[in-house]
C-alpha positions, 0 to 999 in steps of 0.5 A: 135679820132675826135667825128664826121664823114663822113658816106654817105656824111653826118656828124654824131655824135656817137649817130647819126651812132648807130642810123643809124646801129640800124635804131631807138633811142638809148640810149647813145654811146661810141665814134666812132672808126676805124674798122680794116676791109673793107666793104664786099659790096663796098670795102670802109672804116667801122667804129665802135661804141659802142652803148646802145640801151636799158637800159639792152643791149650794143651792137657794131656795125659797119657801111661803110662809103660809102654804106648802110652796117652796122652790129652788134655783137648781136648773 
């Protein structure tokens, strides 16, 4: 799986697609992944990472790439 992607025109890292899901820092994250689902707003293809936000907390989030949507799995 390729380390960077397109997400909104622009290329990214892991780092920088969590830091786009969190909309702050994190810490570290795993690579970036394909999710198998499609965006509800625009219908375009969503990616997943796992991320570390904190040093107590791992979380993943999935983000579009074409549109702003982005949610994680935190309850």
């Amino acid at each position: 799986m390729a380390e960077n992607r397109v997400v909104q025109g622009r290329m990214v890292t892991a780092v920088k697609l969590a830091e786009l899901i969190e909309d702050d820092d994190v810490m570290d994250a795993e690579s970036i992944a394909d999710a198998d689902r499609t965006c509800p707003e625009c219908g375009g293809d969503v990616l997943e990472v796992g991320y570390m936000p904190s040093i107590t907390e791992f979380v993943t989030g999935e983000k579009c790439q074409d549109c702003e949507w982005a949610t994680t799995d935190r309850e």
